[in-house]
C-alpha positions as CSV (number, residue, x, y, z in Angstrom):
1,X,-121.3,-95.6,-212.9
2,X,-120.4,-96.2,-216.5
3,X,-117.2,-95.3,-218.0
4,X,-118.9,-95.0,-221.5
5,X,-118.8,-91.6,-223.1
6,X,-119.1,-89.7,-226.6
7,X,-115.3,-88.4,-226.1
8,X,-114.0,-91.4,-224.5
9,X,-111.1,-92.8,-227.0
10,X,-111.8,-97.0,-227.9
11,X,-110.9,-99.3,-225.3
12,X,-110.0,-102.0,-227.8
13,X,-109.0,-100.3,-231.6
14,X,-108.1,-103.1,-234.4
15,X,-107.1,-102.3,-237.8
16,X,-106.3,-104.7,-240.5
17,X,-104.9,-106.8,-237.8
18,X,-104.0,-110.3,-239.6
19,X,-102.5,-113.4,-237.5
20,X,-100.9,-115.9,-239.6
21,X,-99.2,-119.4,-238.6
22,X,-96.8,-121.6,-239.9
23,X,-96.4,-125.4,-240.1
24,X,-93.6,-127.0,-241.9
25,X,-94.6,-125.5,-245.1
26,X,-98.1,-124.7,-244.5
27,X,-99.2,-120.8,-243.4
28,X,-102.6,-120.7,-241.6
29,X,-104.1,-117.3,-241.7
30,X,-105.8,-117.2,-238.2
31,X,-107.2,-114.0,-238.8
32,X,-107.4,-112.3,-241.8
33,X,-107.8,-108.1,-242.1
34,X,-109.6,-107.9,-239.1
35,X,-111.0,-104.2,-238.3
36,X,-113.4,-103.2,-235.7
37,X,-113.5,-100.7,-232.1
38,X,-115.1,-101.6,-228.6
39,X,-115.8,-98.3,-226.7
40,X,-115.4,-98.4,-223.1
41,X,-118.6,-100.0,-221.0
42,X,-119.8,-102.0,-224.2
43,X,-120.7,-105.8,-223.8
44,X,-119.5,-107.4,-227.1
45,X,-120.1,-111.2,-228.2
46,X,-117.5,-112.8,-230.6
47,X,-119.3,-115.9,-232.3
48,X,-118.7,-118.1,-235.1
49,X,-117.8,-121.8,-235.7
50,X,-114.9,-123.9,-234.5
51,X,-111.5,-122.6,-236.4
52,X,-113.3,-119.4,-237.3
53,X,-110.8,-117.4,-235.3
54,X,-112.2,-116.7,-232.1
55,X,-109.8,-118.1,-229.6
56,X,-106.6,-116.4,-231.5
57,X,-108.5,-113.0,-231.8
58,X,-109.3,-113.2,-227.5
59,X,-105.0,-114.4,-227.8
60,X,-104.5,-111.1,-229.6
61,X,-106.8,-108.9,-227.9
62,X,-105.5,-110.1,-224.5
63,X,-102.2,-109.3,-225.4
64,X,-101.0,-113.0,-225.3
65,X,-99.9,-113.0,-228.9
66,X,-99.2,-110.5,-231.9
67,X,-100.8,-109.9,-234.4
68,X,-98.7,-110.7,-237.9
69,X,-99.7,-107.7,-239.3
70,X,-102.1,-104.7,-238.9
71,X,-102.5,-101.9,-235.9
72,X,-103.4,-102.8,-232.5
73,X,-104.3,-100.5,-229.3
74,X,-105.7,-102.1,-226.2
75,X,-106.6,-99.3,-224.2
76,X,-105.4,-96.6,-226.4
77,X,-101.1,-98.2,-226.1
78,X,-100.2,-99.4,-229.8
79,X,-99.4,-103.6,-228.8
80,X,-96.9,-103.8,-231.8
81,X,-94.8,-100.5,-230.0
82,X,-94.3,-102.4,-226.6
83,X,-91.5,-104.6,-225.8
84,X,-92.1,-107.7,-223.5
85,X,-92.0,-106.1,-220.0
86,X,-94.3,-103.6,-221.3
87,X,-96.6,-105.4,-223.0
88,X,-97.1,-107.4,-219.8
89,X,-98.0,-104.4,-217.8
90,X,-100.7,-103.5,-220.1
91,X,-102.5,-106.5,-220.1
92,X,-101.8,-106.7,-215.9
93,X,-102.9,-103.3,-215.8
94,X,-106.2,-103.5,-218.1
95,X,-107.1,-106.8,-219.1
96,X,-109.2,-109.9,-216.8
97,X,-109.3,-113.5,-218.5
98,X,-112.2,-115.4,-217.7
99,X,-111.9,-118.6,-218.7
100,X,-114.2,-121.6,-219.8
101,X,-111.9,-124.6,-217.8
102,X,-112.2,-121.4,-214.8
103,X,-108.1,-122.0,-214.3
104,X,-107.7,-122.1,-210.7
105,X,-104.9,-123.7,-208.8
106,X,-105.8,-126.6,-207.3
107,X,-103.7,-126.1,-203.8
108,X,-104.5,-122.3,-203.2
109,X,-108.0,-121.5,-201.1
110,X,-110.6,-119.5,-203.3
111,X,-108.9,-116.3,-201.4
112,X,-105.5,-117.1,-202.9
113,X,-106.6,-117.9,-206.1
114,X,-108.3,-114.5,-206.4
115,X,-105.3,-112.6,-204.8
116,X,-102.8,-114.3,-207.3
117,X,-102.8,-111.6,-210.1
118,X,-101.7,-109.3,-207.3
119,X,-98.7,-110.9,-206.5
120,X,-97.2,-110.1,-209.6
121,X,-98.5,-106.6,-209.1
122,X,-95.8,-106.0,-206.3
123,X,-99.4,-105.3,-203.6
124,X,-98.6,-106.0,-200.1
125,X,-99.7,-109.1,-198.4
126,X,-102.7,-107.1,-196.8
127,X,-103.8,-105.4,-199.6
128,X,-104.0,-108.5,-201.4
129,X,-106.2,-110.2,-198.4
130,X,-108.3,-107.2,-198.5
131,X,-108.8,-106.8,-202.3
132,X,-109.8,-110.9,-202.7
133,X,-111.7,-111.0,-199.9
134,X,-113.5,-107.8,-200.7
135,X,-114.3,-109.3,-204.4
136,X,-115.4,-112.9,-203.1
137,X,-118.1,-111.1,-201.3
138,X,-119.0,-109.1,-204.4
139,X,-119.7,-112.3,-206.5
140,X,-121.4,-113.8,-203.5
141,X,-119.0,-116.0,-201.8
142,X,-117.8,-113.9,-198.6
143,X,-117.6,-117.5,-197.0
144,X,-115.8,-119.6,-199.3
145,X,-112.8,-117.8,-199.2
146,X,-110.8,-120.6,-197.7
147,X,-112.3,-123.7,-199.7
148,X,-110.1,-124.8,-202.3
149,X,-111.3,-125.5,-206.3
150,X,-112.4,-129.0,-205.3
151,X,-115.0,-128.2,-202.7
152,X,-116.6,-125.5,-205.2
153,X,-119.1,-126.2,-207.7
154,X,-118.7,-125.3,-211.2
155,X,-120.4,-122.1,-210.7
156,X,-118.7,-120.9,-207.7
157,X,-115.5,-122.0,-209.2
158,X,-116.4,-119.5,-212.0
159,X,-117.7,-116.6,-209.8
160,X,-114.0,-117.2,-208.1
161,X,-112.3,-117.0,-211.7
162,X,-114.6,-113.7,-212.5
163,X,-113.2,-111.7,-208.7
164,X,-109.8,-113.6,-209.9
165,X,-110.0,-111.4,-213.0
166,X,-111.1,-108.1,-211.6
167,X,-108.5,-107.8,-208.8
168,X,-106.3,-105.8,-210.7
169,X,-109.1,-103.5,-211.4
170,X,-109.1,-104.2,-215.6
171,X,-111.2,-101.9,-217.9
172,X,-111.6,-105.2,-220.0
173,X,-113.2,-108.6,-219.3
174,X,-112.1,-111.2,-221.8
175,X,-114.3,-113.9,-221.0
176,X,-113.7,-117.1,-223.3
177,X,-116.8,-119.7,-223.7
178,X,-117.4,-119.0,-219.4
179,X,-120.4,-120.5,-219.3
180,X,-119.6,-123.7,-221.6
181,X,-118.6,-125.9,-219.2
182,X,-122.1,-125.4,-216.8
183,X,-126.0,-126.1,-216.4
184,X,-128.1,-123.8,-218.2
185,X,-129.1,-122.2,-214.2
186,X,-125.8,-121.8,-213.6
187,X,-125.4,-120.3,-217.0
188,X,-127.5,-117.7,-216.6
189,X,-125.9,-116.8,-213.3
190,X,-122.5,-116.2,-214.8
191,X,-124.4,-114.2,-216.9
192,X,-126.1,-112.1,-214.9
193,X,-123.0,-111.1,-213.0
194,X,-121.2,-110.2,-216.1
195,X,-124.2,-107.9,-217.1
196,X,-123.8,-106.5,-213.7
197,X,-120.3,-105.8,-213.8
198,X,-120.7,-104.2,-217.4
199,X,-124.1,-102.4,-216.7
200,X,-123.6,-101.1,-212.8
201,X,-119.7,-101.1,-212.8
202,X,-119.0,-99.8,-216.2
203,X,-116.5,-102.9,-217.5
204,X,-116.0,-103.4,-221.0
205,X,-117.0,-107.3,-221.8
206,X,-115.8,-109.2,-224.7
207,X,-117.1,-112.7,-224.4
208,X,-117.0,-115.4,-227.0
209,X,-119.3,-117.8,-227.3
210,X,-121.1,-120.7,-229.9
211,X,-124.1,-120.2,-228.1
212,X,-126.4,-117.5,-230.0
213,X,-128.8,-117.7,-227.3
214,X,-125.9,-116.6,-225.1
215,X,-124.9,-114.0,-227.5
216,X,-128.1,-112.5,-227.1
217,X,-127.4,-110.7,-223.7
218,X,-125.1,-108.7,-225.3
219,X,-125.3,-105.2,-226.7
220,X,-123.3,-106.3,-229.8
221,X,-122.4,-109.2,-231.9
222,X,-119.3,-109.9,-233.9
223,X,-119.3,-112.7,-236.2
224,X,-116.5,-114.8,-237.6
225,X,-116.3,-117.0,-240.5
226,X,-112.4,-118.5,-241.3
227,X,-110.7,-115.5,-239.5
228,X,-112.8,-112.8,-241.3
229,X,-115.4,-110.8,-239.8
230,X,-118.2,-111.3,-241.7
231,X,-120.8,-109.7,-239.6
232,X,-121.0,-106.6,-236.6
233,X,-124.6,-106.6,-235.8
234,X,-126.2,-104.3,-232.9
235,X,-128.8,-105.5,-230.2
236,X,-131.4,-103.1,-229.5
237,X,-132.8,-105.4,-226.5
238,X,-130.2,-107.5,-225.3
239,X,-131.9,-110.6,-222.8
240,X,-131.4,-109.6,-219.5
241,X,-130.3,-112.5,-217.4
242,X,-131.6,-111.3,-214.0
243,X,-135.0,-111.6,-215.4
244,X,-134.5,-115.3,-217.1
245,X,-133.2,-116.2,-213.8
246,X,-136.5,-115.3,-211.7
247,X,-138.8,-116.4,-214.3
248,X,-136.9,-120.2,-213.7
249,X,-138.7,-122.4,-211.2
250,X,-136.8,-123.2,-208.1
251,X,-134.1,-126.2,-207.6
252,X,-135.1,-129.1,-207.2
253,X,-133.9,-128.9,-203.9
254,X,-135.3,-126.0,-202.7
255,X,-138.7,-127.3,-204.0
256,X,-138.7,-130.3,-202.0
């Protein structure tokens, strides 16, 4: 069931948002009169080169940083309006970070891991059990639940950081470079469950990316160019990775 509709207000809204730095004497303008909306169940890529603005903007729109200047509502709350506690509350409450280095603790099984977030949510010790354990299965790993990080692959270790990020049940899926740091296979995999999670669950996906051929299994492309955006281009047939996947030969070791 998708959560896009005609009325349905923006899930992310920016306007003129601007993120400057400053060091010593130097000001680095991050971003620079950024505008644009994500409606809810969209699947948006954020592209351009290194130091285009791309990991500040995915700062910003997760609520991990400010904008300098400029009007921004995640999920229809004005960010600049909210003090601390509250602005951690918003992005608890509607924001999941997928990341490309996947983030996981290193001590805590793949159940842990995924129950984390709900820790800080105040959820009893059983509805935390029952909420990882019911994701793992969802992203295909109903028995690795007690395995720790180091006896996952890289893919696993991501589909762990993907149930990680939908435990609190978000309405947006920041995902930063999450296929960067695996195989092409693997790649597509990632892929394919974000696609699913946007396309069967109704998730709004914002996923940046260098790749263009990645960027091309989503609905929508923003492009950056030295914190401006310099581009929002539409996909009328976005690649669908389910497909890419089955047309792949098999392993090599299921081929043997």
């Amino acid at each position: 069931m998708s959560r896009q509709g005609s009325a349905a207000p923006a899930i992310v809204a920016a306007e003129q948002i601007s993120k400057r730095y400053r060091t010593g004497a130097v000001e680095v303008a991050a971003l620079v009169d950024v505008s644009f909306t994500v409606a809810p169940g969209e699947f948006v890529a954020v592209m351009g080169p290194s130091g285009s603005g791309k990991s500040t903007l995915m700062n910003v729109l997760g609520c991990l940083d400010r904008p300098t200047s400029g009007r921004l509502l995640i999920g229809g709350a004005d960010v600049a309006s909210l003090d601390a506690d509250a602005l951690a509350e918003l992005r608890r409450r509607t924001v999941g970070f997928v990341f490309q280095s996947f983030n996981l603790m290193p001590r805590l099984s793949a159940r842990d891991n995924v129950a984390m977030p709900t820790v800080y949510a105040g959820l009893p010790v059983r509805e935390r059990k029952r909420r990882a354990e019911a994701l793992l299965s969802a992203v295909g790993l109903a028995d690795r639940g007690h395995h720790r990080p180091t006896e996952l692959s890289g893919g696993q270790k991501q589909r762990v950081a993907i149930a990680r990020a939908l435990v609190n049940d978000p309405k947006l899926i920041l995902a930063d470079e999450p296929t960067g740091a695996l195989d092409s296979r693997t790649g597509l995999e990632i892929l394919a469950l974000l696609q699913k999670l946007n396309r069967e669950d109704g998730r709004t996906v914002v996923l940046v990316t260098h790749d263009p051929g990645i960027a091309r299994h989503a609905g929508r492309v923003l492009r950056f160019h030295d914190g401006r955006l310099v581009a929002d281009e539409r996909t009328d047939a976005p690649l669908d990775a389910r497909t890419e996947l089955a047309a792949l030969p098999p392993p090599a070791e299921a081929a043997a």
